[in-house]
N, C-alpha and C positions, 0 to 999 in steps of 0.2 A: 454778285453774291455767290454764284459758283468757285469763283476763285477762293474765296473767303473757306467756305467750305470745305475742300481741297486739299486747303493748305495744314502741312504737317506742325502742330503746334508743338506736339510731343518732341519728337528731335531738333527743336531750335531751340540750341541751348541760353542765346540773347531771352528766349521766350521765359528761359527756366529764371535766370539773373533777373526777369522783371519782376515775376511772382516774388520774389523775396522780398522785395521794395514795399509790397504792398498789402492789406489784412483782405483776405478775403473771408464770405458770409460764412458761419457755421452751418453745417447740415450741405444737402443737396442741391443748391439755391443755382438753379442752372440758368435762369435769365443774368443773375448778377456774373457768373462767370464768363457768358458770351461777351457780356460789356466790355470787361477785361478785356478778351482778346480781339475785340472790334478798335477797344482803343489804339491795345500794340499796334495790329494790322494799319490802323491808319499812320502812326506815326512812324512804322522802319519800313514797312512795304508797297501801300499805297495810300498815298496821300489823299486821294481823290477818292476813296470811300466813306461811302454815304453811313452813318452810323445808324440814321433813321432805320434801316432796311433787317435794323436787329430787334422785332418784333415776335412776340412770341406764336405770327402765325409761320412768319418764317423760319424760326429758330429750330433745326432737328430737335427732337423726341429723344429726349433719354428716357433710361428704363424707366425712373419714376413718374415722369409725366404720363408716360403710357399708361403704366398702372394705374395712376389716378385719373388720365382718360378711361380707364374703361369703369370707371365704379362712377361716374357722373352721376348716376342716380342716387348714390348716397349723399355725394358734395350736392346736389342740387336741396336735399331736405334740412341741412345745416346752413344753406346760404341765406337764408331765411333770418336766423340768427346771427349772420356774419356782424353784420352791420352796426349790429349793439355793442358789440367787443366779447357778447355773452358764445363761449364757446363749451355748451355740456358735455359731459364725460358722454361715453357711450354707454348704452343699460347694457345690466347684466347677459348673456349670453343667452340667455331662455325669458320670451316675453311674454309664456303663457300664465295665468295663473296659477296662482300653490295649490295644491292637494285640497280638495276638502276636506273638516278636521275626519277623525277614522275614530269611528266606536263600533264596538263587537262585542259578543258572547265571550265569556270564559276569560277573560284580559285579551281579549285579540287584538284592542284599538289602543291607541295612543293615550289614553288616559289610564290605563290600569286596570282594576278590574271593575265587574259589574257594579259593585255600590258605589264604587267613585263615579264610576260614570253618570251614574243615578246621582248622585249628588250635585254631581257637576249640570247634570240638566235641571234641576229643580232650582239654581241660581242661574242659571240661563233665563229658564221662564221666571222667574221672580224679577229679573233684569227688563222685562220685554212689560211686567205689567205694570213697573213703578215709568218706564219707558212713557207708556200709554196714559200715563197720570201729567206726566211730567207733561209732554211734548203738549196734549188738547190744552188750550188756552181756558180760561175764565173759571175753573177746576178749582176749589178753594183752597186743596192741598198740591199744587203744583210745583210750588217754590220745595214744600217738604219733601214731595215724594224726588223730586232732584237730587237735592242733598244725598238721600240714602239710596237714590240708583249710583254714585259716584262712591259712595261707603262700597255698596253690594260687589260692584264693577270690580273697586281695589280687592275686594276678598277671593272674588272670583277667578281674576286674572293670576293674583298671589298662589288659590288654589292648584291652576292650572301649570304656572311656573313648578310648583313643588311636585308634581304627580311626571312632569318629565324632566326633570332635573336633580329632586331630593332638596334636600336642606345644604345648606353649606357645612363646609369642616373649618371649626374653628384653630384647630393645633395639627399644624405648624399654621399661624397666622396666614403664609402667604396662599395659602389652598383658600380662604375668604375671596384673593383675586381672582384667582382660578376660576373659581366659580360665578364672579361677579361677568367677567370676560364672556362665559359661556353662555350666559342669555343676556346681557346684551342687547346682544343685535339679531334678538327676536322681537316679535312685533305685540306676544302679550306683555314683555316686560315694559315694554315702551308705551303699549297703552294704559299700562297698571300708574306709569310717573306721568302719564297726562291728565287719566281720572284723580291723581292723589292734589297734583297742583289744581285743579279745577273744582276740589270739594269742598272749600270755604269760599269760592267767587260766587257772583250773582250767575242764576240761570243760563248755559249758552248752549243753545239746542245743535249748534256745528259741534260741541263737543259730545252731546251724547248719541247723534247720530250712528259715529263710525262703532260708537259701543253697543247700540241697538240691531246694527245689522250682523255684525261679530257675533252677538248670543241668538239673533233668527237662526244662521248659519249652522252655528254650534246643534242649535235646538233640534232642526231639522235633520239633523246628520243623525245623533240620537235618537230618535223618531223610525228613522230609516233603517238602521240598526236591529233595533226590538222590536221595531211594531210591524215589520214588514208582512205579515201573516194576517194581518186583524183588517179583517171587510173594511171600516173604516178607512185604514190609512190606503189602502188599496185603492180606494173609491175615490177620495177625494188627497190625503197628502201625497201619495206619490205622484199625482201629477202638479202639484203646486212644489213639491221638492225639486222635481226636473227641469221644474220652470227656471227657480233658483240656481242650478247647476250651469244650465246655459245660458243667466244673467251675472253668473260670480265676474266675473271679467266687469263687467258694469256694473257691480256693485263694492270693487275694489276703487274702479276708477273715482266714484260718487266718495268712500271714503275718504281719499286724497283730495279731492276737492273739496271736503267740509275741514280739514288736518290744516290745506294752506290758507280757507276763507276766514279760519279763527285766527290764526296771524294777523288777517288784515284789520278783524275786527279790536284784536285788542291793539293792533298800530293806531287805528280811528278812535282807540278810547283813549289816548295821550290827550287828546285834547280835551276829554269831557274830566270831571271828578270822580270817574271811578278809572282813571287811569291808573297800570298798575306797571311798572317799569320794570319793576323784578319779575314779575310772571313772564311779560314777552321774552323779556331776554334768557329766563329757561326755558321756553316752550319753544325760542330760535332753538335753542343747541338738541333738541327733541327732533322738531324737523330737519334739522342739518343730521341727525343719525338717520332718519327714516330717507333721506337722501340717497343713503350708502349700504343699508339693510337687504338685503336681497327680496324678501317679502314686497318690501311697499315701493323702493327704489323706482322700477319702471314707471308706476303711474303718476309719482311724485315726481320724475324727470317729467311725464308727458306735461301734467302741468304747470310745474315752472315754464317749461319751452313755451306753452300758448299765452302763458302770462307776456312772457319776452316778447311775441309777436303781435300781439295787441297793444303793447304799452308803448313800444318801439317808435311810431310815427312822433310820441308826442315828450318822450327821453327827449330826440336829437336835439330838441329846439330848450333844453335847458343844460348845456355842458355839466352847469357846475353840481346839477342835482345827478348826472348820470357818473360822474366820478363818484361820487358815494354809492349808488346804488353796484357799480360797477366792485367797489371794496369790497360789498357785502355780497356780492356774485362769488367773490375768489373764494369768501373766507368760508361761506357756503358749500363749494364746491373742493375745498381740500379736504382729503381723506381724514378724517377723526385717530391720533395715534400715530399717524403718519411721521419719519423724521425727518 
C-alpha cells in the first residue's frame, strides 16, 4: 500500500491516456477515483495488488473528507434521516424565535398608531373569547361561535396585513404583484388563506389553535405596552407575560404541530364523507410556503424531521408506498418560484 501511495499518478502520462477512456463521478467523489487508479496500478504496475486494501480507512484524506470529518457532529444529526432518502434543506441561519409583535405610545410599534393598535387589540380579545366558546365542548353555540372566530381571524389578520403594508396599487397592474410578493411569505398572510379555507368546514380545533395563541401573544404584547404602570398588570400580567416570552419558542413549536396534524387529519378524512380533496391539496401548497417562510420554517423543518424518524422503521418495509411518499418529499422541499 506504501508503494501505491508513493506512486506519481500526476506525471504518468499512460495514467493521463487512461482517464480519457473513462467517465468519471461528478463532484469530489475521492473513493470512486482511488478505484480508478488502484485499477491502473494493478494492471500496468503491479499485478499482485490487492484492490481490497482500497478502503476508505485506508484511503488518504483529501481536503473534503477532512472537512466533513471535522463537522461529524452535524453529519451525525441528518444520518438519522439518511436512510429514508429524505434529505432537508438546512433552516434558516437564525433558530431563535421572531420578535414579539412591538406596540407603543405615540405610533412607536409596528401597528401604527395608538387607535389602530386599540383596535387591533380589541379583535385580538374578541378572537380569544369566541376561541373560548369554540374550543369547551357541549357549549350550544360552539359550531357558531367557530364560524365567526374564522370570519374575526380573516378580518384581523387582513387588518394586520394592511397597517404594515397599506393596500395595493392597482395602476400599473404589475405593482398588484409587487405587492402580492411582499407579504407573501409572512405568516399573517398565510394564516389569514388558512382561516378563509377553513371558514365553511366543520369545526377543527388544530386550526383554531395556532390563531388562539397568535392573538394571546398579540394580546399580551398590547397589555404590556399600555398598561405597564397600572398595579394590576404589575401584580399579576407581567409575570404571566414573561412567562409567555420564555415559552414563545414552545408556543411556536406547538403551533407547527397543530399546522402539520391538520394535514394529517384531513388525509384521514379521504376516507370518511366529509373528505375534501380540494381543501388538502390547498392547505398542502400553504404548508409547503410555511416550509420556506422564515417565520415558521425552523419548527415546521423540526417536525417534518421527527415525522421522518418515527415513520422510518415502518416506510422501509413498503417500497412501493415510500416512492410516493418520497415524490411528495421532493416536491415539498423545492423552493416555491424557484426555476
Amino acid at each position: 500500500m506504501d508503494a501505491f501511495n508513493k506512486y506519481d499518478f500526476d506525471n504518468d502520462e499512460k495514467y493521463k491516456a487512461y482517464l480519457k477512456t473513462i467517465e468519471l463521478p461528478s463532484g469530489d467523489n475521492e473513493q470512486a477515483r482511488m478505484r480508478v487508479k488502484g485499477r491502473y496500478y494493478k494492471k500496468n504496475v503491479d499485478p499482485e495488488f490487492d484492490l481490497s486494501l482500497l478502503t476508505s480507512t485506508n484511503m488518504p484524506k483529501s481536503g473534503a473528507a477532512r472537512t466533513f470529518a471535522s463537522h461529524t457532529s452535524s453529519g451525525a444529526a441528518a444520518g438519522a434521516s439518511a436512510g429514508s432518502g429524505y434529505t432537508p434543506r438546512p433552516p434558516p441561519p437564525s433558530q431563535a424565535p421572531p420578535p414579539p409583535p412591538r406596540y407603543g405610545a405615540a405610533g412607536s410599534g409596528t401597528y401604527g398608531s395608538v387607535t389602530a393598535q386599540r383596535r387591533l387589540f380589541f379583535m385580538h380579545i374578541g378572537m380569544l373569547l369566541l376561541g373560548v366558546l369554540a374550543v369547551v365542548p357541549f357549549l350550544p353555540y360552539s359550531r357558531t361561535a367557530y364560524v365567526y372566530l374564522m370570519r374575526l381571524s380573516i378580518m384581523t389578520l387582513g387588518y394586520k396585513i394592511y397597517l404594515q403594508h397599506g393596500l395595493p396599487t392597482f395602476r400599473p397592474l404589475s405593482m398588484i404583484m409587487v405587492w402580492v410578493q411582499r407579504v407573501m411569505p409572512t405568516s399573517d398572510f398565510l394564516q389569514l388563506i388558512t382561516a378563509f379555507s377553513f371558514s365553511a368546514q366543520p369545526p377543527l380545533m388544530l386550526v383554531a389553535a395556532p390563531l388562539l395563541v397568535l392573538a394571546a401573544y398579540h394580546a399580551a404584547a398590547y397589555c404590556a405596552a399600555h398598561f405597564a404602570g397600572q398595579p394590576l398588570w404589575q401584580r399579576f400580567g407581567s409575570r404571566v407575560h414573561a412567562v409567555m416570552l420564555r415559552k414563545q419558542a414552545d408556543a411556536l413549536m406547538l403551533n407547527a404541530c397543530c399546522e402539520v396534524g391538520t394535514a394529517g387529519v384531513l388525509l384521514l378524512q379521504l376516507l370518511t364523507p366529509a373528505r375534501s380533496l380540494l381543501t388538502l391539496m390547498f392547505y398542502a401548497q400553504i404548508l409547503k410556503l410555511k416550509l420556506h417562510v422564515p417565520d415558521s420554517a425552523p419548527q415546521h423543518r423540526q417536525v417534518w424531521r421527527k415525522i421522518d424518524e418515527v415513520t422510518l422503521p415502518y416506510r422501509v418495509r413498503a417500497p412501493a408506498l415510500e416512492r410516493f411518499i418520497q415524490m411528495a418529499v421532493r416536491w415539498f422541499m423545492s423552493v416555491p418560484g424557484a426555476q
